[in-house]
N, C-alpha and C positions, 0 to 999 in steps of 0.2 A: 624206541628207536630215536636216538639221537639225530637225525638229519641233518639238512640247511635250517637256517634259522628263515623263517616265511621273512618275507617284506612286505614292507605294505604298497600301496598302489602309489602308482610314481605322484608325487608333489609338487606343482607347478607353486614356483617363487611368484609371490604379487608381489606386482608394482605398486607406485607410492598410493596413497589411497584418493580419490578423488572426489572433492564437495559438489555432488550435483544439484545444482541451482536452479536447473529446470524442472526437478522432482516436486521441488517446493513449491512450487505453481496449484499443485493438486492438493496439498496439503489443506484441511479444513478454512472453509472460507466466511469470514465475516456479513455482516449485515449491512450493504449500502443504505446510505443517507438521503432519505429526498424528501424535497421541501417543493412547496406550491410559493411562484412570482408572477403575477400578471395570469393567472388561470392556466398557466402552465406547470406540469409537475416535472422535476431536476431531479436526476441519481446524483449523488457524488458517489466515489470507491471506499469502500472498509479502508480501514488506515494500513490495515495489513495487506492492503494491495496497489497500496499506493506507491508511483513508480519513484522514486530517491529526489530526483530533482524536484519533483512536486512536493514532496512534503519538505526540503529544503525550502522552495521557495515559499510556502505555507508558512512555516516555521519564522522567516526573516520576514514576512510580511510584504513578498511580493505577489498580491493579491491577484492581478491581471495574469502575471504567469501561472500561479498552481491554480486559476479556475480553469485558465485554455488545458493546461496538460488534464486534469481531472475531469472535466465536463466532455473534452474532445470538442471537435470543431462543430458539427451539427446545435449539440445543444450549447457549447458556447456562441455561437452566432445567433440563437434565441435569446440567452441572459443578455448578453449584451444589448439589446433591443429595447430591453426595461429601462427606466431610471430606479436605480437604487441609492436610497443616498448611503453615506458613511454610517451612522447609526444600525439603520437594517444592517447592512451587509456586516457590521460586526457582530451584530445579535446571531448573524446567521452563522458565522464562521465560529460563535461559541459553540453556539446549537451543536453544531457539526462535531467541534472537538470533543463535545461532551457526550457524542453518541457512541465515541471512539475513547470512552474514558476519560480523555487526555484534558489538561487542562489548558489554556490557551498558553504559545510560548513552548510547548513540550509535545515532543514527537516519539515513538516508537523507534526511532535511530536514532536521537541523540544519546550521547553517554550522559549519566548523572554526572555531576558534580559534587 
């Protein structure tokens, strides 16, 4: 028997498709960094959690900014208590990028050249 031809079950049109950015939050997470100054032990963030202005200001070498955004204000108001001179704190900032791969100068958001 020849019939109607079946249809199939009604098709809702999607809209444009959208990047959700907050999924990526849950997305596998890296290993924080932490280092002993004055008998206190420091996290810093996996680099892959690191919020864009922080690793911008990391990146360009404003030091005092990507340690407040990374450390947050509690254990930034402990570093800061320390004297570090210039040598340390770049030992430490290699330390860092080398635990994150990265070689000093080169972030996970910047594009190659």
């Amino acid at each position: 028997m020849a019939g109607k031809p079946r249809t199939s079950p009604r098709t809702v049109k999607a809209g444009p498709a959208v990047f959700d950015v907050d999924a990526l939050a849950k997305e596998a997470k890296g290993e924080p960094f932490r280092f002993k100054l004055g008998g206190t032990v420091f996290k810093l963030p996996p680099s892959n959690e690191l919020d864009w202005q922080d690793a911008q200001d990391l990146e360009q070498g404003n030091l005092t900014s990507a340690f407040r955004g990374m450390l947050g204000d509690k254990q930034y108001e402990k570093f800061v208590a320390h004297r570090l001179d210039i040598a340390r704190l770049q030992k430490l900032v290699t330390a860092y990028m080398a635990h994150q791969g990265l070689e000093p100068g080169e972030s996970e958001a910047s594009p190659s050249s």
